[in-house]
C-alpha positions as CSV (number, residue, x, y, z in Angstrom):
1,X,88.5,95.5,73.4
2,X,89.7,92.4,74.8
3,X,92.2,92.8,78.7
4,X,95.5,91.1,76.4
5,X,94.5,92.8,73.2
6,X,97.0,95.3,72.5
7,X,96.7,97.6,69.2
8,X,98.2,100.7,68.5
9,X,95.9,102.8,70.4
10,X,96.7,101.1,73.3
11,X,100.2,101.0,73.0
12,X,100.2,104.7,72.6
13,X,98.0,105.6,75.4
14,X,100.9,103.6,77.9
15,X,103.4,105.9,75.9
16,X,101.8,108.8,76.6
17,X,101.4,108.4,80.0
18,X,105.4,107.2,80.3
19,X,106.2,110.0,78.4
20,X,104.1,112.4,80.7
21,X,106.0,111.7,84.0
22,X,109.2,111.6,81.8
23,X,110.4,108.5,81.1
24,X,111.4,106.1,77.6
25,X,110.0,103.3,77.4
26,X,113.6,101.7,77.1
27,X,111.9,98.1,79.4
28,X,110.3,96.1,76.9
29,X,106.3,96.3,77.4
30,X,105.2,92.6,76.3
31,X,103.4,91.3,79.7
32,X,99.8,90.2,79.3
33,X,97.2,90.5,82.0
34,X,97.4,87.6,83.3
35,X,101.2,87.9,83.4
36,X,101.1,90.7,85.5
37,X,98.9,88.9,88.2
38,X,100.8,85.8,87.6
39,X,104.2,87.6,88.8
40,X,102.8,88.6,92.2
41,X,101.3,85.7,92.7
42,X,104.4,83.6,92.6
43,X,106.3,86.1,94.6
44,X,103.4,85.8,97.1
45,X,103.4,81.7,96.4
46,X,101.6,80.0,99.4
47,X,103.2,77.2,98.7
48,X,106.4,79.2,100.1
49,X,105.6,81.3,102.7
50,X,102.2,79.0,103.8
51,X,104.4,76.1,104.0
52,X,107.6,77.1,105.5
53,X,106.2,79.1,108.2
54,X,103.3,77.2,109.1
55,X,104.3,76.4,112.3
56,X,103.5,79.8,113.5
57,X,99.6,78.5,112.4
58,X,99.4,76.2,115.2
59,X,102.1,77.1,117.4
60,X,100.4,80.0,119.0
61,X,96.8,79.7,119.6
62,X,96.2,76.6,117.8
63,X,93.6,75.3,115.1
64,X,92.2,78.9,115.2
65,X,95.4,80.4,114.1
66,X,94.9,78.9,110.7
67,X,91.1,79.2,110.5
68,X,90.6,82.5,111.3
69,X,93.9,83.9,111.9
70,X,94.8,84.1,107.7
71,X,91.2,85.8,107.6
72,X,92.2,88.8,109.2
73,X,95.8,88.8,108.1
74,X,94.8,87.8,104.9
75,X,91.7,90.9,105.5
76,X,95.3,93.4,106.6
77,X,97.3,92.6,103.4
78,X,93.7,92.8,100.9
79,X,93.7,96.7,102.7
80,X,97.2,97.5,101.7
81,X,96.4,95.8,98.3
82,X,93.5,97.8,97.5
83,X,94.8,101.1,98.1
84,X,97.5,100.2,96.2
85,X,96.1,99.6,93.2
86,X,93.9,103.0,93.1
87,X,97.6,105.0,93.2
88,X,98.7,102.0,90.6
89,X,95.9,102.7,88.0
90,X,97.1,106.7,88.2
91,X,100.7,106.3,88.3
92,X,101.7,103.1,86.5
93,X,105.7,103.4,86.4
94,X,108.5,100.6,87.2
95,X,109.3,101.3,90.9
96,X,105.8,102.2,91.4
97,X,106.3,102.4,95.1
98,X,109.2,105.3,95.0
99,X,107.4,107.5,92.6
100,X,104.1,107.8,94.4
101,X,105.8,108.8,97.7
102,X,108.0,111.7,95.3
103,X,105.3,112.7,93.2
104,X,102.2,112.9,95.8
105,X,104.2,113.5,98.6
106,X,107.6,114.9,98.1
107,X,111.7,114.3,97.9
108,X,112.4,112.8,100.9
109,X,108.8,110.5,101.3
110,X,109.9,109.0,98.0
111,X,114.0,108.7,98.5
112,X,113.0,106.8,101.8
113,X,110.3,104.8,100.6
114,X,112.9,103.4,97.9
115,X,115.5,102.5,100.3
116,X,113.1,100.7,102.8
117,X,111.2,98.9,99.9
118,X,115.3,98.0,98.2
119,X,115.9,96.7,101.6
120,X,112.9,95.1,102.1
121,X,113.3,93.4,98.8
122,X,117.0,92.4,99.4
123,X,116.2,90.7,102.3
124,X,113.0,89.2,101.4
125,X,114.7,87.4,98.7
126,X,117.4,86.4,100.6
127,X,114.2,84.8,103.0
128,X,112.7,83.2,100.1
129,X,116.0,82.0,99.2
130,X,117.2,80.5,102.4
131,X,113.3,79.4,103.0
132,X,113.5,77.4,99.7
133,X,117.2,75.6,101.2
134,X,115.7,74.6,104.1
135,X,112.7,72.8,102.0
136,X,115.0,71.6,99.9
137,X,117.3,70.4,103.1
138,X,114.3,68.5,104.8
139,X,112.6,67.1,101.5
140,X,115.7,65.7,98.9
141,X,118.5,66.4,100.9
142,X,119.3,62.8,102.4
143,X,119.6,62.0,98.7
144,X,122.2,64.6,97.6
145,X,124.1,64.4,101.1
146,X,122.4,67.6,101.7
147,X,122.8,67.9,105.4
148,X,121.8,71.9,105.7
149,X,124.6,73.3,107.3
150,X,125.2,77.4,107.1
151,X,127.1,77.5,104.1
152,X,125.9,74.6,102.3
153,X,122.9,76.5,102.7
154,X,124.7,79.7,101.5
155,X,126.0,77.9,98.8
156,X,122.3,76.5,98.1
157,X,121.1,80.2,97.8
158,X,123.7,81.4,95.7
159,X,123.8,78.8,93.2
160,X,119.6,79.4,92.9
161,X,120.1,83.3,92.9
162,X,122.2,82.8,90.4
163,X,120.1,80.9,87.8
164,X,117.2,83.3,88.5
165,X,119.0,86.2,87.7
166,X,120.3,84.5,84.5
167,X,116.8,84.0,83.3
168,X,115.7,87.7,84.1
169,X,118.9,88.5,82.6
170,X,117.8,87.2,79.0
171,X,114.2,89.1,78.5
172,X,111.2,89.6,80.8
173,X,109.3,87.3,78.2
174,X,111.3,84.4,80.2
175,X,110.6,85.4,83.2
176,X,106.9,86.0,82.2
177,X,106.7,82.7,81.0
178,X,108.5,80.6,83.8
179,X,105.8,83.0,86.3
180,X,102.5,82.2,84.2
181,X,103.7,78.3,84.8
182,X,104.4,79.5,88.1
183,X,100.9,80.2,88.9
184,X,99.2,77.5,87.1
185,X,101.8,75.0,89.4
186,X,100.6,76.9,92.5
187,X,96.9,76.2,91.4
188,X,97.3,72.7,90.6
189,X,99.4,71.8,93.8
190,X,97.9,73.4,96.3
191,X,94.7,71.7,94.8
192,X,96.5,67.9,95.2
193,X,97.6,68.7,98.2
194,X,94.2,70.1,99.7
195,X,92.9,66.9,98.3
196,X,95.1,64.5,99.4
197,X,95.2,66.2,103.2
198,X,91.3,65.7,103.4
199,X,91.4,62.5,101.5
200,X,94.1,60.9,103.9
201,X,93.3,62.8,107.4
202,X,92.5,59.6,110.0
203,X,89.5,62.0,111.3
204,X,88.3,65.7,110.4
205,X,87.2,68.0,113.0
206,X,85.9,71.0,111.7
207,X,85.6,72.5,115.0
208,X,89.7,72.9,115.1
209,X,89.4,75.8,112.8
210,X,87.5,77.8,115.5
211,X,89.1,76.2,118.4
212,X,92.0,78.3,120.7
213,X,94.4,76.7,122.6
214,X,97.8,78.1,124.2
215,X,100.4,75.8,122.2
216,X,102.9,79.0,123.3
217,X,106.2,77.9,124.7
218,X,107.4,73.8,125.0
219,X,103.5,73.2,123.9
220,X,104.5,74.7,120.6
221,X,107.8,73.5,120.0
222,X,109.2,77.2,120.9
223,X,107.9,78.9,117.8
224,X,106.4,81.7,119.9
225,X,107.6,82.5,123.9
226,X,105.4,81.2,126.8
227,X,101.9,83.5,127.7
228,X,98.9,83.3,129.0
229,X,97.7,86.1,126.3
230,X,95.3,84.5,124.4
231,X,94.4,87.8,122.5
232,X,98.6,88.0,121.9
233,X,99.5,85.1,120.9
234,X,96.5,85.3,118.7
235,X,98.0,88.6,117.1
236,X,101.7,86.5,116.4
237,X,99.7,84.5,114.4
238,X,99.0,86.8,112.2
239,X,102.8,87.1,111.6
240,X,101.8,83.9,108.8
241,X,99.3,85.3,106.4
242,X,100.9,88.9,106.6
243,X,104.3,87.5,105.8
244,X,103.1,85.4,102.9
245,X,100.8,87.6,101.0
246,X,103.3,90.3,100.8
247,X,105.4,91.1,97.4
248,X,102.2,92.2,95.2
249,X,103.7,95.4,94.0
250,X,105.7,93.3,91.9
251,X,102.5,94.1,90.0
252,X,103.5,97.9,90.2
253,X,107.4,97.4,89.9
254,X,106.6,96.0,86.4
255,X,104.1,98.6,85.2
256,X,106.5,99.7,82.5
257,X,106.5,96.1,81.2
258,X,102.4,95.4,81.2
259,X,100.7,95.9,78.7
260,X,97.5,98.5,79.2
261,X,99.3,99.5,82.3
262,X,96.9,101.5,84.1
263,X,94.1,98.8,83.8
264,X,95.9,95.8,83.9
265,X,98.2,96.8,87.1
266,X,96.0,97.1,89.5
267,X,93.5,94.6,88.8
268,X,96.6,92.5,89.0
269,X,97.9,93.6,92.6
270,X,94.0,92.7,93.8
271,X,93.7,89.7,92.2
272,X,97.1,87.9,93.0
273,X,96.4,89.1,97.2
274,X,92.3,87.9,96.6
275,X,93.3,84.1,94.8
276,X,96.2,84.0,97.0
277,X,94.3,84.9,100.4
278,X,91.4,82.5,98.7
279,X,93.3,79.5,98.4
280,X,96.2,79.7,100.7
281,X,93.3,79.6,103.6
282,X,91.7,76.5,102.2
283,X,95.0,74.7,102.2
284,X,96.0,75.6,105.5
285,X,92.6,74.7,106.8
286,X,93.2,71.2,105.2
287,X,96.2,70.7,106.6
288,X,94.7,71.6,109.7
289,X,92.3,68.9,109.4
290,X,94.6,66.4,108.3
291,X,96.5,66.4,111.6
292,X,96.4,63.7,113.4
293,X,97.1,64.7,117.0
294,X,97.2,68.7,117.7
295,X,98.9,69.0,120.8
296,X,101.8,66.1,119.3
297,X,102.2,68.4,115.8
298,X,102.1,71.1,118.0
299,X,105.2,70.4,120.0
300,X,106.8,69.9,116.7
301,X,107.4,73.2,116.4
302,X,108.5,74.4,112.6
303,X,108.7,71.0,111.6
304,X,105.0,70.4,112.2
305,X,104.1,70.8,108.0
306,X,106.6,67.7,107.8
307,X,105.7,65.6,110.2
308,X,101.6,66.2,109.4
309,X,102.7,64.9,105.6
310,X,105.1,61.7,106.8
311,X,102.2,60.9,109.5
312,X,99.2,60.7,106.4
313,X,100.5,61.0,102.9
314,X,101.7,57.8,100.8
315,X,106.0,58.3,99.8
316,X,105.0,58.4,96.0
317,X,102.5,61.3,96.6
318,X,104.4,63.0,99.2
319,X,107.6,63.5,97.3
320,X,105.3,64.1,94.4
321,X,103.8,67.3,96.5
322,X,107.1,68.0,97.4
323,X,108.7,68.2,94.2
324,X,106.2,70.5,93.1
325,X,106.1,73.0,96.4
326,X,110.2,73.4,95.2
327,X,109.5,74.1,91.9
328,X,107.0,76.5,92.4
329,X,109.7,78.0,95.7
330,X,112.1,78.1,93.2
331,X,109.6,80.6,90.7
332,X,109.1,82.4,93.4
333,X,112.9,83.6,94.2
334,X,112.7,84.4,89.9
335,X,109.8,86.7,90.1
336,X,111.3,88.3,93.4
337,X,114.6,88.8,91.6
338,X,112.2,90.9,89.1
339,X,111.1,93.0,91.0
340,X,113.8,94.1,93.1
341,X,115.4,95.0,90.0
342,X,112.9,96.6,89.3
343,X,112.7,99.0,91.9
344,X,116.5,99.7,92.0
345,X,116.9,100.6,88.1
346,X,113.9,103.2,88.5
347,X,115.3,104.8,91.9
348,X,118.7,104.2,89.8
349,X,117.1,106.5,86.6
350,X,116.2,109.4,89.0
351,X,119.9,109.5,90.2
352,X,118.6,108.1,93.5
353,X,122.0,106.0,93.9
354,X,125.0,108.0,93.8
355,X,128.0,107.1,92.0
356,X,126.1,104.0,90.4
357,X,123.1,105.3,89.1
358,X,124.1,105.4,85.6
359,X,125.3,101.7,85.4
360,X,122.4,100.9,87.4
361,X,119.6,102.5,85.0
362,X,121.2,100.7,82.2
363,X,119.0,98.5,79.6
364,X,120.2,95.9,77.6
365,X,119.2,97.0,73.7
366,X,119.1,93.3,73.3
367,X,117.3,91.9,75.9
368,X,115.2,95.1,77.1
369,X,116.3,94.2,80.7
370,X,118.2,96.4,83.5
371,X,120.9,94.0,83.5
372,X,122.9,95.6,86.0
373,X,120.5,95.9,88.1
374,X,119.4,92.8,88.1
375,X,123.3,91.4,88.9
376,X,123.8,93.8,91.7
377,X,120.3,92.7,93.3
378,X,121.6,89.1,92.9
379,X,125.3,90.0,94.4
380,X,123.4,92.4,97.5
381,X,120.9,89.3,98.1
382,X,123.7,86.5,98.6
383,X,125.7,88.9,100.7
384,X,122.9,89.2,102.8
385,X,122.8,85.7,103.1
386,X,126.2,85.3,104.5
387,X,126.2,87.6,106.9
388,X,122.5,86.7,108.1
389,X,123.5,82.6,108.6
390,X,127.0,83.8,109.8
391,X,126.3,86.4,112.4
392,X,124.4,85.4,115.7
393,X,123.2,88.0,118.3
394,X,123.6,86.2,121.5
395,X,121.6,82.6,120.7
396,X,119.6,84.0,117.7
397,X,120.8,84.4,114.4
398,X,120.6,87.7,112.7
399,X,118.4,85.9,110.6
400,X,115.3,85.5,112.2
401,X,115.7,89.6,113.5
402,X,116.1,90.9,109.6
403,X,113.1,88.6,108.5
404,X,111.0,90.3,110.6
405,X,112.6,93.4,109.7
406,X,112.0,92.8,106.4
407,X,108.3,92.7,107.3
408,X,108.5,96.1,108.8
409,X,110.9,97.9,105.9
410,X,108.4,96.1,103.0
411,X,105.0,97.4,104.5
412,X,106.3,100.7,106.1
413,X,107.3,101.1,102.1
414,X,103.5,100.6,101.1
415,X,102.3,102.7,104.2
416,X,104.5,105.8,103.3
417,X,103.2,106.8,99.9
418,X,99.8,105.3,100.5
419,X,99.6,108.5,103.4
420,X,100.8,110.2,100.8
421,X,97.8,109.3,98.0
422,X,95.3,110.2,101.1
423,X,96.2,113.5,101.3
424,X,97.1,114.3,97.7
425,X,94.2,112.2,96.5
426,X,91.3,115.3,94.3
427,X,94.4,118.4,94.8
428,X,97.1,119.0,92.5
429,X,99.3,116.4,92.8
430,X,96.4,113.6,91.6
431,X,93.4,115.4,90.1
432,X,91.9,112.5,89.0
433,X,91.9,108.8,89.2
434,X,93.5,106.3,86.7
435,X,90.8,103.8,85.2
436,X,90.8,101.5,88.1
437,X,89.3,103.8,91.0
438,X,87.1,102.9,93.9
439,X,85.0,106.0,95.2
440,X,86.9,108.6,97.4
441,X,85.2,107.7,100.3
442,X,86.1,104.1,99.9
443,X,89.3,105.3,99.2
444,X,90.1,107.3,101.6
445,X,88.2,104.4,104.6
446,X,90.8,101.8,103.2
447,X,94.0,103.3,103.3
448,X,92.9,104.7,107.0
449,X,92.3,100.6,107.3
450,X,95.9,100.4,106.3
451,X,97.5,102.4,107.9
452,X,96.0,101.0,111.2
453,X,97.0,97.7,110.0
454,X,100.6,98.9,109.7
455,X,100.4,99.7,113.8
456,X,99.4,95.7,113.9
457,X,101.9,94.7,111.6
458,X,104.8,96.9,113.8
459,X,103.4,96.0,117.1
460,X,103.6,92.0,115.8
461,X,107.0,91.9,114.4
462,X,108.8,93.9,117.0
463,X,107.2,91.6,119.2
464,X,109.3,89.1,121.8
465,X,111.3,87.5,120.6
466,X,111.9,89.8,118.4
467,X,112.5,93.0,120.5
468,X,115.8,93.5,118.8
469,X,113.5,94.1,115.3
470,X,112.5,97.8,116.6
471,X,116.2,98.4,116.8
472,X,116.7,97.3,113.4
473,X,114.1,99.5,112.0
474,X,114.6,102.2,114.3
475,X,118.3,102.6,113.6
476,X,117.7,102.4,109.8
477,X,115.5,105.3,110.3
478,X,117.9,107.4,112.0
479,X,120.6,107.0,109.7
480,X,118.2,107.9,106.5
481,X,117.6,110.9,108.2
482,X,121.1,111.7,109.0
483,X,122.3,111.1,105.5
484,X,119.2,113.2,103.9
485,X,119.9,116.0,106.4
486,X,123.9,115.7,105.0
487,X,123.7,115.6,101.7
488,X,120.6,114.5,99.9
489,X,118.5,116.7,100.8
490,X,120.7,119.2,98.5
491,X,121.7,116.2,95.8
492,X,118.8,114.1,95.0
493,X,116.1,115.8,92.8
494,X,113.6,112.8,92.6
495,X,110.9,111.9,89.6
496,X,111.2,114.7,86.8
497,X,108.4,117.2,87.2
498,X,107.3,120.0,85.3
499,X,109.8,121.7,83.1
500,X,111.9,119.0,83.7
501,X,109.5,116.6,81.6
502,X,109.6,119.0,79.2
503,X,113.0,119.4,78.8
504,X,113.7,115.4,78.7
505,X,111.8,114.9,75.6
506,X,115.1,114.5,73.2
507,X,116.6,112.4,75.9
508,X,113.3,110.6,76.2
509,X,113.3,109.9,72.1
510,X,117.3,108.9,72.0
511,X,116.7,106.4,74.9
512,X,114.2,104.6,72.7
513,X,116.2,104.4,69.6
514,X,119.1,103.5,71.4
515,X,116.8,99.6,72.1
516,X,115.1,100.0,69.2
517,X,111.7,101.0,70.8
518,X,109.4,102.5,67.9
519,X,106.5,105.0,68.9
């Protein structure tokens, strides 16, 4: 049987699995293969997070932050991303995340794996969001009057939130179809702009890709504090490729919507972090090449893509490029808005937010969307906003400390049930693998991988200037655990298990009729 061919038996094996961990299939199940990859890939988008922060490329050890630097951060995210997908294949449920840390861990690993990934989400759209402003501030703005102050940049942001919540809003066969063009924009820009970056480039060195040089400090435009720390600055680096391939359990948040879940999900998770790592390292390579003077871009600082593009690139083609890289920016808030909805209306179902769980589990019998949740991710995300461009801590802006939080909360969400998969992985909890398995032992060696990648991924992001991050995180932490220890610990019951499947089954069947969902 053909990946996107979807027949009866099909469609009742992804029943029967919903229905075994207790759930209706209420979401509407109409995403292809390729649709699933397609949505993490444009959440992941290179031609977001490779652009907009690919000053930290160059501004750190130089050349060789690009060329080998997105290997191994690419190499850290691929780790995450393969373990990932072996719990995905098993466990293919909206919220993916927050049922593997209940189900093969326990309560409280899976009510604090939803709040860091809701967080994490939250704020990472917010990121994308504000990222896209600031593109959209230094590209078209002159032409608008667009000058790219805080709350014309908050206004920005909530005008774009808006739109992409309207568009979830109306049916994930939309927003499937505005993220399959995503992708296929992704492809065909990055693949102009490689060319055109080689094609214009007054001289290519190859030997930049390897070489390190201390651009830390003025050298670097101030993207990363003065050191002599080759081997540190080389790890900040790393803050580029591990920020931009990030957001592929949108894969896994929309498991309830893919067709041939268990198969389709994780190949889909692998896929969007392998094409992404792929091809986001030959265009940063290119535009590597395509520099004219190193040490001059370098002093740039964050506006080092833009002045590589005005020093080679025609106008026509430029704005061309440019035009495209929004577009595509623009997708990529849509899909995040997906799956942060996602995530909240399953931790919503299971009760996990009190006094608004009810509204928040809600699906629209006419579009087959959590509508609510999708508006209150929206509302939460441009809230965010405000406060992060209106709140400074000393010089910085609280900005800059929550995007690297967000780093933290997103991957500390993978880290916590993947631990949990290791050690539940051939016992009770997970007898056996879902369709999609690697052996045990390769299993068991990646998430190890990923977990030590998660001491990397701390250590970089709490690192100065961004010492004020591990207060961030560590604060959240506490106050989980204070507000578990109160009252949740006694309140929140988490995924229905045993007899509590069972006894869902009417509930389960009145669900469906209620949007029309035939078995």
């Amino acid at each position: 049987m053909a990946s996107d061919d979807y027949n009866e038996n099909a469609k009742h094996e992804d029943l029967k699995v919903l229905h075994g961990m207790g759930y209706a299939q209420e979401l509407s199940r109409s995403m292809s293969k390729f649709s699933n990859f397609a949505i993490s890939f444009s959440i992941i988008c290179i031609l977001s997070g490779g652009i907009n922060s690919f000053a930290q490329a160059v501004s750190s050890v130089g050349g060789a932050g690009g060329g080998i630097g997105w290997i191994v951060g690419s190499a850290l995210s691929g780790m995450f991303a393969l373990a990932m997908a072996q719990i995905a294949s098993a466990f293919p449920t909206a919220g993916g995340l927050y049922h593997w840390g209940s189900i093969l861990g326990n309560r409280f690993w899976g009510w604090l794996t939803a709040w860091l990934n809701l967080l994490g989400l939250i704020t990472v759209l917010g990121a994308i969001n504000i990222g896209t402003a600031y593109f959209f501030t230094g590209t078209f703005g002159s032409m608008f009057g667009f000058t790219g102050t805080d709350w014309q940049i908050v206004g920005f942001v909530a005008v774009i939130t808006v739109i992409q919540a309207v568009f979830n809003h109306v049916g994930i066969k939309v927003t499937t179809f505005l993220t399959d063009i995503s992708g296929y924009i992704i492809f065909a820009t990055t693949a102009v702009l490689v060319v055109a970056c080689l094609f214009y480039a007054p001289a290519i060195d190859i030997s930049r890709l390897w070489t390190f040089t201390n651009y830390s400090g003025a050298a670097g435009g101030e993207v990363f504090p003065q050191s002599d720390n080759i081997a540190y600055l080389f790890l900040l680096c790393l803050l580029l490729p591990v920020y931009t391939i990030t957001g592929y359990d949108a894969s896994a948040h929309t498991s309830e919507e893919t067709k041939n879940a268990a198969e389709a999900v994780p190949r889909g998770i692998v896929s969007a972090v392998l094409w992404s790592s792929l091809i986001g390292w030959i265009m940063i390579c290119a535009i590597i090449l395509a520099i004219p003077d190193m040490d001059a871009a370098a002093a740039q600082g964050w506006g080092v893509f833009f002045g590589t593009m005005d020093a080679i690139l025609p106008a026509g083609l430029k704005m061309t490029i440019y035009f495209f890289i929004f577009i595509a920016q623009l997708l990529c808030g849509l899909a995040t808005v997906t799956s942060a909805s996602r995530m909240l209306f399953a931790f919503s179902r299971d009760d996990g937010v009190p006094g608004f769980s009810k509204a928040l589990a809600t699906v629209s019998p006419k579009y087959r969307t959590p509508v609510n949740a999708i508006w209150t991710s929206t509302v939460l995300c441009i809230l965010y906003v405000v406060l992060a461009l209106s709140i400074k801590v000393g010089e910085t802006s609280i900005y800059v400390i929550v995007v690297n939080s967000t780093l933290v909360f997103l991957f500390l969400s993978f880290t916590i049930p993947l631990i949990a998969g290791m050690l539940a992985y051939g016992g009770p909890k997970w007898p056996q693998p879902g369709p999609w398995a690697m052996s045990a032992g390769l299993y068991k060696l990646v998430t190890v991988l990923s977990v030590l990648g998660m001491g990397v991924i701390l250590f970089i992001a709490v690192a100065p200037p961004n010492e004020r991050v591990l207060y961030v995180v560590a604060g959240f932490i506490v106050l989980a655990l204070i507000v578990w220890v109160l009252g949740e610990n006694r309140r929140f019951e988490g995924p229905p298990t045993g007899d509590r499947i069972a006894a869902r089954k009417a509930a389960i069947a009145a669900a469906e009729a209620a949007v029309g969902e035939r078995g």
